[in-house]
C-alpha angles and dihedrals in degrees: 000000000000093000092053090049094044085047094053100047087050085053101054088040092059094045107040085042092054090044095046086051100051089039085060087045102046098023095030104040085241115162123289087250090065084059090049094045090048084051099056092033077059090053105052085047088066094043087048104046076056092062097071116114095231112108097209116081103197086051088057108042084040085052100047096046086069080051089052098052094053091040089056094048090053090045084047098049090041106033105028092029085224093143098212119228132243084270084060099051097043096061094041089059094041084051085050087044092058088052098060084048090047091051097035098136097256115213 
């Protein structure tokens, strides 16, 4: 289960981090290479989210959206020092919550 949890947060790094790159290069008038870097940190997101050991694609994406949704409430805290409310943390941890419920062992 480490692995799986390791994998997601490199995920969400990845993404959020490619997405905040090309948002300060489209939104901020940043330079085009962080464009380019936001674009290649997009990339590896998607190579490593492949790299989960769940057969099932739409389990693992569905699974890692809940993942998402904590992860950008934590970029945004840290990064964009946007402290987020009692509304915030409690879906973040209802969409944590469904992962657990996505990735429950089945029988």
């Amino acid at each position: 289960m480490i692995k799986v949890i390791i994998l997601f947060i490199l995920a969400g790094a990845a993404e959020i981090g490619g997405g905040y790159l090309i948002w300060q290069w489209l939104r901020e008038g940043r330079p085009r290479w962080f464009g380019l870097l936001g674009g290649i940190a997009l990339f590896l997101y998607g190579v490593i989210a492949a790299l989960q050991v769940f057969p099932n694609f739409g389990r693992v994406y569905a699974a890692y959206g809940g993942v998402f949704v904590a992860l950008s409430l934590l970029w945004g805290w840290w990064i964009d020092k946007k402290t987020p409310d009692s509304f915030d943390w409690m879906g973040g941890f209802i969409c944590l919550a469904g992962v657990v419920v996505i990735l429950w062992p089945r029988g």
